[in-house]
N, C-alpha and C positions, 0 to 999 in steps of 0.2 A: 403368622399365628392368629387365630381366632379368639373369640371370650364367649364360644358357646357351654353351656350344660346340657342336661339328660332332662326329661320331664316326669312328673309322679300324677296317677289317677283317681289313685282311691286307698282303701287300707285292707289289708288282710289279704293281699292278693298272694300272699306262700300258701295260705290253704286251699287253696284253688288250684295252685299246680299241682302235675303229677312229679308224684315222689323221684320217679327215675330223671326227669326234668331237671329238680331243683336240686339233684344230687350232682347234675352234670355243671349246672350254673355254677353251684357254688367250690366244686374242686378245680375251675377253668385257672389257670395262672393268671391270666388277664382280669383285670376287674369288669366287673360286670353291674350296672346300674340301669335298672327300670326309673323313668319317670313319667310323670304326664304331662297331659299340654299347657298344666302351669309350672313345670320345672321343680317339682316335689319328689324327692326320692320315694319308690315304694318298693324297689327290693336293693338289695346291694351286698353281693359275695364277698367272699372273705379277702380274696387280693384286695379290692376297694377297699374295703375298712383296713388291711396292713400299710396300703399306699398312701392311705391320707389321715393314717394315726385315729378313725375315730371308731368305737363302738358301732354296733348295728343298730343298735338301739339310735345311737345320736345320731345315725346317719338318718335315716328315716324319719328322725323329725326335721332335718334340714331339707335344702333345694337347691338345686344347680347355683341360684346367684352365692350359696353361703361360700362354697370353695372354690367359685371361679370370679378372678381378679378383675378382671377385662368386659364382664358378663354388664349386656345392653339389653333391656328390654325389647326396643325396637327390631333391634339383629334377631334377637330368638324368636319373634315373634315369623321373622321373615325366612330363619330356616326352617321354623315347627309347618311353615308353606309348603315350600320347599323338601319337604321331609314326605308329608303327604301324599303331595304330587308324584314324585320319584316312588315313594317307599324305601330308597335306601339315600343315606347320605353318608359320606367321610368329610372329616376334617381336625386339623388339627388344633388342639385349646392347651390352655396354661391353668393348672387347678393347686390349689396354696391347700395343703395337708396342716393338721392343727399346729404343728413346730413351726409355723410360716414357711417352709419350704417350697421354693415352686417346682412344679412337675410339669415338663411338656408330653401331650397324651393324644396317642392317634386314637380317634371316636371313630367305631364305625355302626353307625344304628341305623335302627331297623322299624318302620314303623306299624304297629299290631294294634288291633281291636278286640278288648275280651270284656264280654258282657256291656255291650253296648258306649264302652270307654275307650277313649284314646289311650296308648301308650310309646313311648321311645325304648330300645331295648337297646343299650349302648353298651358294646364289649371296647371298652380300652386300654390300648398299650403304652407304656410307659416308654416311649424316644428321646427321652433327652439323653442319652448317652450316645444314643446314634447322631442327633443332628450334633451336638459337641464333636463328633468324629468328622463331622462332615462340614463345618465351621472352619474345622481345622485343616482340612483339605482343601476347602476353599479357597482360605488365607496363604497356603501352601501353595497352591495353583495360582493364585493371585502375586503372589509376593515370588515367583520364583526369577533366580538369573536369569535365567533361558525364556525363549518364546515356546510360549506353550497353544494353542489353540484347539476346539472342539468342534466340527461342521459336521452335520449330516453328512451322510456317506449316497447319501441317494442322491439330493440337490445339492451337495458340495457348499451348503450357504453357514458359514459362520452361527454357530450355537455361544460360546464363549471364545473369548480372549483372554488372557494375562495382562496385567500393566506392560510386563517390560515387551510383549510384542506390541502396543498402542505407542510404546514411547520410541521402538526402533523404526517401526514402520509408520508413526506420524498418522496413523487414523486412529479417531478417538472410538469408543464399542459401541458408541452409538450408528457411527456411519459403517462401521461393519457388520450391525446385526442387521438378517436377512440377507448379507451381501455373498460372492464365491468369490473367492482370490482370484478366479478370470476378470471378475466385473469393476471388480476396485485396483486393477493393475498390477496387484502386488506381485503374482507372480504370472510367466510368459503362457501363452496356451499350450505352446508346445510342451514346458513342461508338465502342466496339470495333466494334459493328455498321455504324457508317459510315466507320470508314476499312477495314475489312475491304471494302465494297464500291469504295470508292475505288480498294484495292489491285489489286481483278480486273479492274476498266477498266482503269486506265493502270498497272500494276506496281510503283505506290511513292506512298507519301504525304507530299505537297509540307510546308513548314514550316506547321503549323497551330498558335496558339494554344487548349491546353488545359487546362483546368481539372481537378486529380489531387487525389485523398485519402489523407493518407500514414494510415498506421499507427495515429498516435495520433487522429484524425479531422483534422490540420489540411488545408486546403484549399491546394495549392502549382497556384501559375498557372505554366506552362511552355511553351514552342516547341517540338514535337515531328514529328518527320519519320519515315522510314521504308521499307528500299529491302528487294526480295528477293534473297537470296544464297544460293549452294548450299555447304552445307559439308559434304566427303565423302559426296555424292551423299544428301545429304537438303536438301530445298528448308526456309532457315530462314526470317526475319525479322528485320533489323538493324535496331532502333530507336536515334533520336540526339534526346536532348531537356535544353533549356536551362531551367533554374530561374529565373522571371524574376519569383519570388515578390517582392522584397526591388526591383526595378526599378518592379514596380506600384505598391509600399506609397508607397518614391519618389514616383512619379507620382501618385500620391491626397493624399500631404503637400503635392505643391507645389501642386496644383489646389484645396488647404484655404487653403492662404497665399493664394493667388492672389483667394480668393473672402474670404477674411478682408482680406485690404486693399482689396477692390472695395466690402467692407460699412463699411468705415470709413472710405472715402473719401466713402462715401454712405448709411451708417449712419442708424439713426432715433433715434440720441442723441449723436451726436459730430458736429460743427459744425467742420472744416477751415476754417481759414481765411489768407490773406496780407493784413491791412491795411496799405496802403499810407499811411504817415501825412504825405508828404508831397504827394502828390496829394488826400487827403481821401476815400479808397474803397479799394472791397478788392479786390487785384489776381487773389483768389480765394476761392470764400466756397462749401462744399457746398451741396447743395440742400438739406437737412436743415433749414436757416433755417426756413422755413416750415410744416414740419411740425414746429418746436417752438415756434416763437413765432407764426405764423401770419403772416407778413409775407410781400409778394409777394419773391422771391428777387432779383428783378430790382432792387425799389424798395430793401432793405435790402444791396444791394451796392454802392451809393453812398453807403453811411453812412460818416461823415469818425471822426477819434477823439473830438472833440469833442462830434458829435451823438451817440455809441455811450453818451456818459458820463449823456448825457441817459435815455437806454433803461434807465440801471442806479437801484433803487428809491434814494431818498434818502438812508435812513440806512447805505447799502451805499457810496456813489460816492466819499468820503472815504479809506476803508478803501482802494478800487480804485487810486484818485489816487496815494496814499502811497506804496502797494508798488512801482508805478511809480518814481518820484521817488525812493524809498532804494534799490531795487538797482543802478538807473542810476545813484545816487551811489557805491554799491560795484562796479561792474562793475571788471572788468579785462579791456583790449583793447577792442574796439570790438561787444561784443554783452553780454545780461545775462537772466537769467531770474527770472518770476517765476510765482507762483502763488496765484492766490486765487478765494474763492467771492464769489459776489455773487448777489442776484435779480435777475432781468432780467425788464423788462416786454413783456408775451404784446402783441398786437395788439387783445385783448379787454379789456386792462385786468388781466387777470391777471398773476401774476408766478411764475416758476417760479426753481428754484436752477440754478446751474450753477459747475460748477468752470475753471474759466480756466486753462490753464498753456500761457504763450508763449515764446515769444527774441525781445527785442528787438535789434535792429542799428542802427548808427549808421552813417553816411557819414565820408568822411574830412575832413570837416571836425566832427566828432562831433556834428552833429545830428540826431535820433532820425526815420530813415528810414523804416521798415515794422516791424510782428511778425507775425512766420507760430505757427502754436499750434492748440492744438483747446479748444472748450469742449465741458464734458460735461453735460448734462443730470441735476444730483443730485437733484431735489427727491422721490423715494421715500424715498431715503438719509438725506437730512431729517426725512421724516415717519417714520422708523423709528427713525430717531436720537432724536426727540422722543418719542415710544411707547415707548423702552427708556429716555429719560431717567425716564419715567412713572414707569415698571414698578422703574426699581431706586431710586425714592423710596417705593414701594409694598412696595417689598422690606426696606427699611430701616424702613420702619415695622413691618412684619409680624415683623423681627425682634425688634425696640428691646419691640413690643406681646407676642412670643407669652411663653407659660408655658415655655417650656423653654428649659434654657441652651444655647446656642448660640454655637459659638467658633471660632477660626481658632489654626493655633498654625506653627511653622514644622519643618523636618526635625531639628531637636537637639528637639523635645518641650516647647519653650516656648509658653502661648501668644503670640500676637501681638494677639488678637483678642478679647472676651468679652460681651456683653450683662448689662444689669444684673440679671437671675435667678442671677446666680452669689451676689451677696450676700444673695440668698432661702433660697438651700440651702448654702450653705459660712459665709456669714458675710465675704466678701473684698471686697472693690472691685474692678471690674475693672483698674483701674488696680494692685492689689495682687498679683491674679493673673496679670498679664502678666510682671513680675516673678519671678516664680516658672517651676520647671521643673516638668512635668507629676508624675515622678515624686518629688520632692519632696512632694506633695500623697497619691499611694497607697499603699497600703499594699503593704510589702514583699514581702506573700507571693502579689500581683498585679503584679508588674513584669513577670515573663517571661511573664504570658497579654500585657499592652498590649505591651508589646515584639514578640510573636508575631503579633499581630494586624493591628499597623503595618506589619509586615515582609511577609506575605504582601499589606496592601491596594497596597505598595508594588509588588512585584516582578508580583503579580496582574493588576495594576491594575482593583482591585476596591474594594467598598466593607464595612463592617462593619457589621452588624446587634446589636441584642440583648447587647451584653455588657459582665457587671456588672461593676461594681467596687467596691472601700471606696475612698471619701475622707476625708482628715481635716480636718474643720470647726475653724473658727477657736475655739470654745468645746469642743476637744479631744473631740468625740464623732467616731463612723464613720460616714458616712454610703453607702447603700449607691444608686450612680448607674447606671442601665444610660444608654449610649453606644452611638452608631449614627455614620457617620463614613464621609470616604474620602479618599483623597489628591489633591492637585491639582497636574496637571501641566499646563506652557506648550505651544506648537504645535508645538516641537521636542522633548518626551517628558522635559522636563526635569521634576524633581518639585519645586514652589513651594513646599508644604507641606502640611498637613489641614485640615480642614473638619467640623464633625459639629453632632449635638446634644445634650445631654443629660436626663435626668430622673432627679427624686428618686424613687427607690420605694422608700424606706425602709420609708414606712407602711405602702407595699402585701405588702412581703413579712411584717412584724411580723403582718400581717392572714392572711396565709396560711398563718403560723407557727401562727397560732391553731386556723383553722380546721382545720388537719393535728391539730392538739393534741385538738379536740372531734371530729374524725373519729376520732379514735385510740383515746379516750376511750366513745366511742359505742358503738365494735366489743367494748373490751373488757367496757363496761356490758353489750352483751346476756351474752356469757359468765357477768361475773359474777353476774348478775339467775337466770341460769339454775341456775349453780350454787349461791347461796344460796336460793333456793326450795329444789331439790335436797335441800341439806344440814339446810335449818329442816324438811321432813318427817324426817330420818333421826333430826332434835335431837328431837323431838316426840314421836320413840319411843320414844328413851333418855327425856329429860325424862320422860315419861307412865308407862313402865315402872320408874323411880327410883322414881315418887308413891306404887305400888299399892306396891311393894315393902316402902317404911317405913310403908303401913298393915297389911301381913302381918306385921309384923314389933315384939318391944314396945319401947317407948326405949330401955331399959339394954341392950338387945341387943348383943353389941361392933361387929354389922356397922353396925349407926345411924350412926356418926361417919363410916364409910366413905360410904355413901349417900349422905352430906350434900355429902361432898366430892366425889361425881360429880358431883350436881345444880349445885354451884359451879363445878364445871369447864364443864358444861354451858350456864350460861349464858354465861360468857365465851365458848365458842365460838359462842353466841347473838349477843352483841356486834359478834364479827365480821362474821356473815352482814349484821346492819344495818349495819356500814360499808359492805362490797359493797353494798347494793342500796341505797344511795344516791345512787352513780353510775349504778346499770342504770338501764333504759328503765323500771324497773318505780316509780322512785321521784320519779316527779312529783310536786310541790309541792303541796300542796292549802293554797293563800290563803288569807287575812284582815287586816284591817288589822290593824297591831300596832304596839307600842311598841317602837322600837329602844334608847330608852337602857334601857328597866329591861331587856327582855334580856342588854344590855352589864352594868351592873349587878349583875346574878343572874348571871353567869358568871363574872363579876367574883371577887365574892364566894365562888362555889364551888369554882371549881380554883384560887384561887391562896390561899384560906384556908392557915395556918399553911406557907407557902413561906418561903424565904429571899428571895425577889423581894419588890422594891416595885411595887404597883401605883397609876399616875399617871392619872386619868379625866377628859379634857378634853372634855366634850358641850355642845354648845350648848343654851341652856334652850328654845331652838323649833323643836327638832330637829324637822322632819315625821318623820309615821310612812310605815310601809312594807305593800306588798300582800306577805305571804312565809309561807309554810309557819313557826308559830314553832317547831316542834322543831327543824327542818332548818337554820335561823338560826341557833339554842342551838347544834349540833353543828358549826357553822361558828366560833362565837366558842369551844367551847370548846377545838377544834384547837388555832385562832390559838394562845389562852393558854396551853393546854400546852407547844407548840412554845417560844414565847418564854421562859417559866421553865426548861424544859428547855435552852436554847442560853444558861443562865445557872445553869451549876450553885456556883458561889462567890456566888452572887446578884448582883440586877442592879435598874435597874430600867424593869419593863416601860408602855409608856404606851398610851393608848388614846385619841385621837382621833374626834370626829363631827360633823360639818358637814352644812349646805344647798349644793347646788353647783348652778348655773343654767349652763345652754348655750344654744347657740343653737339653735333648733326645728330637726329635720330629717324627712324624710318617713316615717324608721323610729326614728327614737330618740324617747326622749321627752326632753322641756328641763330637768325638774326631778329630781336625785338626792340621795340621800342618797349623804355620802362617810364612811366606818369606814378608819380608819387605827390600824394594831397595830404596835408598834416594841418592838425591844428594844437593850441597851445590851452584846450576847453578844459573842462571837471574829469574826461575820459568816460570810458561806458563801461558799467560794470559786466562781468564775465558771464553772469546768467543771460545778458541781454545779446551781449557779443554774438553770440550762438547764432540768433533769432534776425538779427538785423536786416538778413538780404530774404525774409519771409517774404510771401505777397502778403497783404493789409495788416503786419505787424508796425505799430510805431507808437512810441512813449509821448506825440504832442497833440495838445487837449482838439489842435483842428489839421493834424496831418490826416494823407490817406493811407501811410504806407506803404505806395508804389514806388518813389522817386528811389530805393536803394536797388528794390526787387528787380527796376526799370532798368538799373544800372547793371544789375550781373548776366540781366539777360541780355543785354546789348554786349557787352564784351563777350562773353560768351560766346556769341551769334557772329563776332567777328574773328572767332578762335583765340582769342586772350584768356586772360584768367585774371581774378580780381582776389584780394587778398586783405583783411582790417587785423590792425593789433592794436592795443589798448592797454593806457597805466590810469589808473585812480589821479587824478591830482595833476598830469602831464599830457596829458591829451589824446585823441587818437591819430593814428595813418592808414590810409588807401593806399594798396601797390597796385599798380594794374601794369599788364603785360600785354602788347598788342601784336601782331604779325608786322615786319617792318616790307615796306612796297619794295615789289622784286624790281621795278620800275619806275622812273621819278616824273614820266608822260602823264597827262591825264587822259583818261577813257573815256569813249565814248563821247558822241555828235553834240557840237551844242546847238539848241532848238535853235530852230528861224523864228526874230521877234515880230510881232504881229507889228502891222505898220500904226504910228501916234495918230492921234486924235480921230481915228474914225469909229464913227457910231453906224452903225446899219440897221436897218428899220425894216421890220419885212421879211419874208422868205416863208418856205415849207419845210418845217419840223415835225420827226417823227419821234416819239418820247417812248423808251422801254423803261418799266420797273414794275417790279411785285408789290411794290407798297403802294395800293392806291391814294393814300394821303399825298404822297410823295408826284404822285403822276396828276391830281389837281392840283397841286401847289405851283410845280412847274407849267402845265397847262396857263394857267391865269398871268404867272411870269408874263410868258411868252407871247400870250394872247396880247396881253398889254402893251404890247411892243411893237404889234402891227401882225402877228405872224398869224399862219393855217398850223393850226395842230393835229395833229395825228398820234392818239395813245396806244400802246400795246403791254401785256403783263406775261408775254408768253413769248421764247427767244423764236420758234418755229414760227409764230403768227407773224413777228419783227422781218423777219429775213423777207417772207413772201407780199407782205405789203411792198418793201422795196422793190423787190423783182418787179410787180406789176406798174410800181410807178414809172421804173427803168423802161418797162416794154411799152409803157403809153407815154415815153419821150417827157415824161413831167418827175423828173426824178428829186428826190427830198434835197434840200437846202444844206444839211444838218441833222446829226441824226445822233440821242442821247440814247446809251446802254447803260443799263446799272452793271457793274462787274457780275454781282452772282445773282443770281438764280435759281430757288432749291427746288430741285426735282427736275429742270430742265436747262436748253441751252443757257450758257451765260453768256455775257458781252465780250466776252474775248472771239469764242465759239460762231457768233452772229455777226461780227467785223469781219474776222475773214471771211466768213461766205458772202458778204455785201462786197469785199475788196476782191475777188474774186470776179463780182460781174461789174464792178465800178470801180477801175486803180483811182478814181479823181475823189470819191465818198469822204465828206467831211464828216468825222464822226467824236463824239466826245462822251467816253468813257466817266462812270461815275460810280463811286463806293463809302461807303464805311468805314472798307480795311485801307485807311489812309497812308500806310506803310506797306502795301502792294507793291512785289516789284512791277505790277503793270503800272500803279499810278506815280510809281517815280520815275518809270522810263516811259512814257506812253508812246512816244511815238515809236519807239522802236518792234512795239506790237499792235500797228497798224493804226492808232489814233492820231488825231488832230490836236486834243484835246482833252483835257483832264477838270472834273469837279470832286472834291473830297465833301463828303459828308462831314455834317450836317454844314450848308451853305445858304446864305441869304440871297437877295433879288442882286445886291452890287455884285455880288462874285458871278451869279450863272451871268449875267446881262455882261460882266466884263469878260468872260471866258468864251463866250457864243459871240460879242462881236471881236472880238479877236479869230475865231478859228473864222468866221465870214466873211473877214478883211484878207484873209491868206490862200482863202480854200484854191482859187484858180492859182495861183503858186506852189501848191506842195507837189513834191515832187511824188511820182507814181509810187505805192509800197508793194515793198518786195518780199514777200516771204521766205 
């Protein structure tokens, strides 16, 4: 609705028309108002003045704003435009007559020029009774049961919808307007396309049954018709369609029921029947008879109760009888129900189950008249019954039999449940452990993970895998359980309780503890392996350049006493590089059978001579010997007993243990060990430290390295043993170590030929390899000092061909030093045999770092004369070089 008026121009314009004119205006029904283009009335007929209660007189001094409500200057302004432009305008306004009443008024004016003046000439009809009609239609067409809709008849696109078609069919009238029921899915083309032919025959589409897709894809079945109507000269489309989705489903429910008691009245496992027990047959019996017991329908419909009793197997008819006879003695009133299974015999001699549930009736003189009931054909039910009786004795063993504990417990965390593996790995009875609350048994600082666990497999309803826990065993140790589990709930979601399994993996993680420990172990042995090679060339320097020093130099000299004290400093830090490379990769064992007590013995003896410790030495007199590297063993016993004297500085006393221990064969162990047990009587080592002990460079003393324990586990280790520490506060600690006992009591392997005494040799040709040139002048000057020709090389390829040519010009080297490695080229092992090769008589003497090399513990067995260990001074190379030049023409030829 608009808030326009009429406009007024001037005054007196009645006497300016013609009379026939203003006879016509003023007898029109419609009111009729002249104004001008400032909205001043200047004429106004008699309907005007009836419609809006005022005199003509008052009207004419009034203006469009005085009776219209809604009236905007700026609007008027913009249709008095409007008005012009066109010359005609419509539209509809709301105009308040003097009673306040408002009037809606179709305007339709007209715009005129008389005597040089604008005017409006507005003939308006009073509609408010029409659009009230049409409110009401609207609200009627909006608000109706049914789906109603309006589309153009020409493009088929949606003019209006109703609610209830937006609420059935799920598109709101937004996304329908503009749309064709083709475009929005709703209905199929094939049908648009056939009632649109329908509609040009005969003008309208009778009630047809149609199948619609709303929105979300559901399929809605509906009654739908359809007439043509014109509204405002556009030919539309009035559809009217009934939702008769919810009427069909109806109709398929009942035609289910209908067809579900037609199959149970004649079912192929339900047996209707009315025996009449006073006539002796049954007043109605399905046919099903027959195809479950195989009897003619006909012949087993004369069966009396008597004969029926005879049909039922032997040890069942008792059972039948009984039931009979005590509900009939319980009944009340004159009927009684009972229910029982029985097998009933086939026609074949077979026998099938069947469940029985009747009503029996009595007459009024209470004797037992007829039962009407159904039998059911159970015998699957049975044989699955029997299958699952199998299955859950099958279950019960599999529990009662398997390796892992397996429990039931309820929702407070007790069990309820336990198989007897619980007193394999706890120590409880299950009987002891039902008893008990779950976390009574774990360890406190695992309550809120099981708590967490439970709680999610609860609300989840899931199950838990994989997760560990400590328990605490009946002989106060922790044992560490992984637990898998879920909870059990009844058919109404109710939660019963849990269910799980458990296993011990104590041994398995103590095993993985290990393993992490020798992997640890291993990374840092290459480091250290690398760095004490490293450091024995640097020591070798110094060592070597100390030697030549104090032979420059004459004793009373004041620096002597200093020199002395490097070369002691020197070796100590010699020392160390041999603890490092006893754990590197570089210090493999090199066996022999050996004597373990006089090792125990001789260690015995030397580190704990003049101690404030007592030493207590318990060896069995048949102790077996051992396959073992013996330095490596000594360095292992003499840790032990340092550590134990040392963890008893008030004195103490330390004991020593050794045994035969026998196992049982397994595919990787061997059965027979020697056991070494080291104990002291100390303060003990506390359990945070326990842990840490066999670490590389962990140690609690103010000038330890922290090697000597690390040294210790990688030497047993290395000889297939295992080493093992436990610890009390107050009582001290013990070493167990376990070693391989010798499958043989021979010792192995050649012993060297001794170089012959007292001879010195002065002289020869020397050819020197090594990469470290420090190392290759230090020895140089040695040797020069000595009288010799030297010849240096830093490169295994350059080392070999020097030889050769010396060989071919008949002057072949005296002597010939290799460093063992090499990096990036041949090493001394690589360059021996190619020199042994074209000289079986080559005196040659190996030298390294890796002073735990199995070449530098057996040299000669890989081709050397001779061995120098890093880092070494002028007395050892000068002792080691006139020894291999006292023997050279005696070794016997090597043999690869």
């Amino acid at each position: 609705m608009d808030e326009f008026g009429t406009k007024r121009s001037g005054e007196g314009l009645d006497d300016s028309m013609p009379a026939l004119a203003g006879l016509a205006l003023e007898s029109a029904q419609d009111q009729v108002l002249w104004v001008d283009a400032a909205g001043r009335f200047v004429f106004a007929n008699g309907s005007a003045c009836r419609m809006l209660e005022y005199t003509r007189e008052e009207l004419l001094a009034m203006s469009v704003a005085d009776i219209s409500p809604d009236f905007i200057p700026q609007i008027w302004d913009e249709h008095w435009r409007e008005l012009k432009e066109a010359g005609r305008l419509v539209l509809e306004v709301r105009q308040r007559s003097r009673s306040g009443k408002f009037l809606l008024i179709e305007i339709s004016a007209t715009y005129l020029q008389h005597d040089g003046r604008e005017y409006s000439c507005a003939f308006g009809k009073d509609i408010s009774e029409r659009v009230q009609i049409e409110q009401k239609f609207s609200i009627a067409f909006s608000q109706a049961p049914l789906l109603m809709a309006i589309n153009d008849l020409q493009s088929g696109e949606f003019l209006e919808a109703n609610n209830k078609f937006c609420e059935v069919s799920g598109f709101s009238h937004n996304e329908l307007a503009g749309k064709t029921s083709k475009e929005i899915g709703w209905m199929s083309p094939d049908d648009c396309d056939g009632f649109m032919e329908i509609l040009r025959q005969d003008g309208r589409v009778p009630e047809s049954e149609v199948v619609f897709k709303a929105k979300d894809g559901r399929s809605v079945t509906c009654l739908y018709s359809a007439e043509k109507i014109n509204l405002e000269g556009r030919d539309c489309l009035l559809s009217t369609t009934v939702d008769i989705t919810q009427r069909k489903n109806d109709q398929k429910a009942l035609d289910y029921a209908n067809q579900c008691f037609e199959q149970a009245l004649n079912g192929p496992r339900h047996i209707l029947y009315r025996l009449n027990v006073k006539k002796g047959c049954y007043d109605y019996l399905s046919p099903t008879i027959e195809t479950q017991t195989g009897y003619p329908h006909a012949q087993f419909k004369q069966t009396s109760l008597e004969k029926l009793v005879e049909y039922i197997h032997p040890d069942d008819r008792g059972h039948f009888l009984n039931q009979i006879h005590e509900q009939m003695s319980r009944r009340v009133g004159s009927t009684f129900c009972i229910q029982v299974e029985y097998r009933l015999r086939r026609a074949d001699g077979t026998y099938c189950w069947v469940h029985d549930a009747s009503t029996g009736c009595l007459d009024q003189a209470g004797e037992l008249e007829y039962f009407f009931g159904s039998a059911f054909d159970i015998t699957e039910r049975k044989r699955i019954e029997g299958l699952l009786s199998q299955s859950e004795e099958s279950y019960r063993l599999l529990v009662e039999q398997s390796v892992a504990w397996i429990w039931t417990a309820n929702a407070a965390l007790k069990h309820t449940y336990s198989n007897d593996n619980v007193l394999k790995i706890l120590g409880y009875s299950s009987r002891e452990l039902c008893a008990m609350n779950i976390l009574e048994l774990v360890h406190a600082d695992d309550h809120d993970l099981i708590k967490k666990k439970v709680h999610e497999a609860i609300s989840e309803r899931c199950g838990w895998n994989g997760v560990v826990l400590r328990w605490l065993a009946r002989d106060g140790s922790w044992r560490f359980i992984e637990s898998s589990g879920a909870p059990i709930f009844d058919d109404e979601g109710t939660l019963l309780g849990l269910q799980g399994a458990n296993t011990d993996i104590t041994e398995r993680l103590l095993l993985e503890q290990e393993r992490e420990k020798g992997q640890r172990l291993e990374s840092l042995g290459l480091l250290a392996g690398g760095i004490a090679h490293d450091f024995n060339n640097i020591l070798t320097g110094i060592a070597g350049n100390l030697s030549l020093a104090k032979m420059m130099i004459e004793n009373d000299y004041s620096a002597m006493g200093r020199l002395e004290e490097c070369e002691k400093a020197a070796k100590r830090a010699s020392q160390l590089t041999q603890q490092l490379l006893t754990f590197a990769r570089g210090g493999e064992p090199v066996k022999k059978t050996v004597d373990l007590a006089r090792l125990v013995n001789e260690a015995a003896s030397f580190n704990l001579r003049g101690s404030s410790s007592k030493v207590v030495l318990l060896l069995n007199d048949d102790l077996w010997p051992i396959d073992a590297d013996e330095g490596q063993i000594s360095q292992v016993l003499n840790n032990l007993l340092i550590n134990a004297a040392q963890a008893m500085p008030e004195g103490g006393t330390v004991t020593v243990r050794a045994d035969n221990l026998v196992e049982e064969a397994t595919s990787d162990k061997p059965e027979r060990f020697v056991r070494l047990i080291v104990s002291d009587s100390g303060s003990g080592i506390p359990a945070d430290i326990l842990q840490k002990i066999f670490d590389p460079y962990f140690t609690t003393k103010a000038r330890g390295t922290g090697l000597g324990l690390s040294s210790v586990y990688s030497i047993v280790k290395r000889h297939g043993g295992t080493v093992t520490v436990s610890s009390k506060i107050g009582y001290g600690s013990e070493f167990v170590i376990r070693l391989p006992a010798a499958s043989s009591t021979k010792a192995s392997g050649p012993d060297l030929q001794a170089a012959p005494q007292g001879v010195t040799v002065s002289g020869g040709r020397v050819l020197v390899m090594d990469d470290d040139e420090i190392i290759i002048d230090v020895v140089s000057m040695m040797l020069t000092g000595a009288g010799c020709e030297v010849d240096t090389c830093n490169d295994g390829d350059e080392t070999f061909l020097r030889y050769q040519m010396a060989v071919e010009q008949g002057l072949p080297y005296d002597v010939v030093f290799l460093d063992l490695t090499m990096p990036g080229g041949m090493g001394g092992r690589e360059v021996a045999a190619r020199i042994r090769a074209i000289d079986p008589h080559a005196a040659m003497i190996v030298s390294s770092g890796y002073s735990d090399d199995a070449v530098m513990s057996d040299f000669y067995s890989h081709g050397f004369s001779g061995a120098l260990t890093k880092p070494f001074e002028m007395d050892s190379l000068m002792g080691e070089f006139n020894r291999v030049m006292g023997m050279r023409r005696t070794l016997p030829d090597y043999v690869e």
